[in-house]
N, C-alpha and C positions, 0 to 999 in steps of 0.2 A: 504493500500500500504506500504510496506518496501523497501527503500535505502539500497541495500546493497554494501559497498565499500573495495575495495581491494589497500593498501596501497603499494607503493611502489616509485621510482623514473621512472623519463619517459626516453625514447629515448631507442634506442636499445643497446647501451653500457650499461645498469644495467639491460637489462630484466631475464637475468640468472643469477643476484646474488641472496647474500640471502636476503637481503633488499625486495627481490620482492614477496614474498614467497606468499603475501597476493592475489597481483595480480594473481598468478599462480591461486588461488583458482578461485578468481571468472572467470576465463577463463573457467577453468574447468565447473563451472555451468552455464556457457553459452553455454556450447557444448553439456551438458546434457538435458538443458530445451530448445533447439534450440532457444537462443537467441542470433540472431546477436550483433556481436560490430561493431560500428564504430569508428572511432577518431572525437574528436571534441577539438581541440586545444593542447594541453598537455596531455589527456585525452583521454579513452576508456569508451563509452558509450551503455547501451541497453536495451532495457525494453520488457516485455512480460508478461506472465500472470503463477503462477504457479498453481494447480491444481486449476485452476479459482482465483488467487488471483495476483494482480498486484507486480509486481515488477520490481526496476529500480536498472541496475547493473551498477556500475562506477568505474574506477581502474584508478590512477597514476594522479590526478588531478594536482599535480604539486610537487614540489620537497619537499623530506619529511616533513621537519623541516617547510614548511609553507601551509601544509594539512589545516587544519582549515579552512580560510578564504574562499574557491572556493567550501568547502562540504557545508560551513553553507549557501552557497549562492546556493547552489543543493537544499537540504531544506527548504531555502523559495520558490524557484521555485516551489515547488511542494506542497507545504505548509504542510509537513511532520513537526514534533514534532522529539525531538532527542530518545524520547521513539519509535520510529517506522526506525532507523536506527542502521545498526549491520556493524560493523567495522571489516575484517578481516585482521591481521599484523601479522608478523614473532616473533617470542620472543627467547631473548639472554637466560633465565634461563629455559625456556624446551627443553631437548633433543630430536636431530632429530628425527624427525616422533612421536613426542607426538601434542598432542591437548587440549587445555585448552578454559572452556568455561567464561564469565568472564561478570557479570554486573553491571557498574559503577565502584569506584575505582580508583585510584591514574594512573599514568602512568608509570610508572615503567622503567621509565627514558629512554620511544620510544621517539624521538621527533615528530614523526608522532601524536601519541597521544596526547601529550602535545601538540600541535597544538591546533588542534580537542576540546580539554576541554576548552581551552583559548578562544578559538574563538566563542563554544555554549556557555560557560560560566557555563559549568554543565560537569561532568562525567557523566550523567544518558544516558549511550547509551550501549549495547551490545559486547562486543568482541571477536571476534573466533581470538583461537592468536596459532601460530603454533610456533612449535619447532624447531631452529636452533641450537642449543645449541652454548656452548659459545668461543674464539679463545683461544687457545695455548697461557700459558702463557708468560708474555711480550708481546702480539699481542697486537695492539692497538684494539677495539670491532671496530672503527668508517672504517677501514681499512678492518677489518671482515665481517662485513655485505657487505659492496660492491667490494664482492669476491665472482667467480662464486660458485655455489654449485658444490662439485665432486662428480663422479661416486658414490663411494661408500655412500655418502650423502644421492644421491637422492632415491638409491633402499628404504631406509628407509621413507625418505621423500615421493617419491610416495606416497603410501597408505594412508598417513596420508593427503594428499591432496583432496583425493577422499570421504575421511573418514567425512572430512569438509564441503564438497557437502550436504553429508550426514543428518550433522547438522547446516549449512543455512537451509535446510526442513525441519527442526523439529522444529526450531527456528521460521519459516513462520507459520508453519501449528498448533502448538502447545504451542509457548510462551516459554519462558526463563526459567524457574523453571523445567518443563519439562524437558527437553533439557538438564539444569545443569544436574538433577538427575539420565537421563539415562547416558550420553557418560563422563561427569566426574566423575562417581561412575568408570565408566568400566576403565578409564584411572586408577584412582585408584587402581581398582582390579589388574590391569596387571602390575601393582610396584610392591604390593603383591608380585602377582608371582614369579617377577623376585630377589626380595630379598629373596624368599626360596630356589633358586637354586642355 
């Protein structure tokens, strides 16, 4: 069984910032694998099976900065290991609509993450960390993130949501290493590109 959780703030005043970016994902893969959410406190909950293999989706446990405490109490519920939990959040240093796959490691100053590590008391957990990229400078970042995404944002950001569907599947059905060496080689390649043009 894999926890997979989608980082963001709850209530409907932050559901279209960029802070939520994570949750957006896993709605997405809830709609894919027809698994219902419900609410269950601060929290979107749901579980179902993916090509025969259990999974529990959970997004917006409670307000970023104190994430940890309500996931690690998800994981003893279920008595999951943090090796069997994949954490998907937004990230200030990739540009919209990039994808980054990431296992274990520092946090990189999310305090969503920083929660999370505090609370298991270990980094050893999965990250799909999507690209916001970063505010105009003098913007304060804390101001940034919970600001809606605009038009011209999301066209990029779309794809790179659906993209992430993608790889929670590859990450379920295939393991981490996997997973790194297809869709971050390709992110890769597509930098590549873009610095030859």
């Amino acid at each position: 069984m894999h926890l997979l959780v989608g980082l963001g703030n709850p209530w409907k005043t932050y559901a279209q910032t960029r802070h939520n970016a994570g949750m957006w994902v896993i709605e997405r893969a809830a709609s894919r694998w027809s698994i219902q959410l419900s609410r269950r406190g601060s929290g979107l909950r749901g579980s179902g099976r993916l090509g025969g293999k259990l999974v529990e989706l959970a997004g917006l446990l409670d307000w970023m900065n104190v994430t940890g405490p309500p996931l690690k109490g998800l994981l003893r519920q279920f008595s999951l290991s943090p090796g069997e939990l994949i954490v998907v959040h937004d990230d200030l240093d990739l540009e919209p609509g990039r994808l980054r796959i990431k296992l274990a490691g520092g946090h990189g100053g999310h305090n969503g993450i920083k929660s999370i590590i505090e609370a298991l008391g270990t980094p050893q957990f999965v990250r799909v960390k999507i690209g916001i990229g970063r505010p105009a400078p003098g913007q304060d970042s804390a101001d940034f993130v919970l600001q809606p995404v605009t038009k011209d944002e999301m066209t990029v950001i779309d794809p790179c949501l659906e993209r992430a569907v993608d790889v929670l599947e590859s990450l379920i059905h295939r393991g981490p290493d996997a997973t790194m060496n297809q869709f971050n080689i390709r992110e890769k390649v597509v930098d590549e590109r873009e610095d030859r043009k």
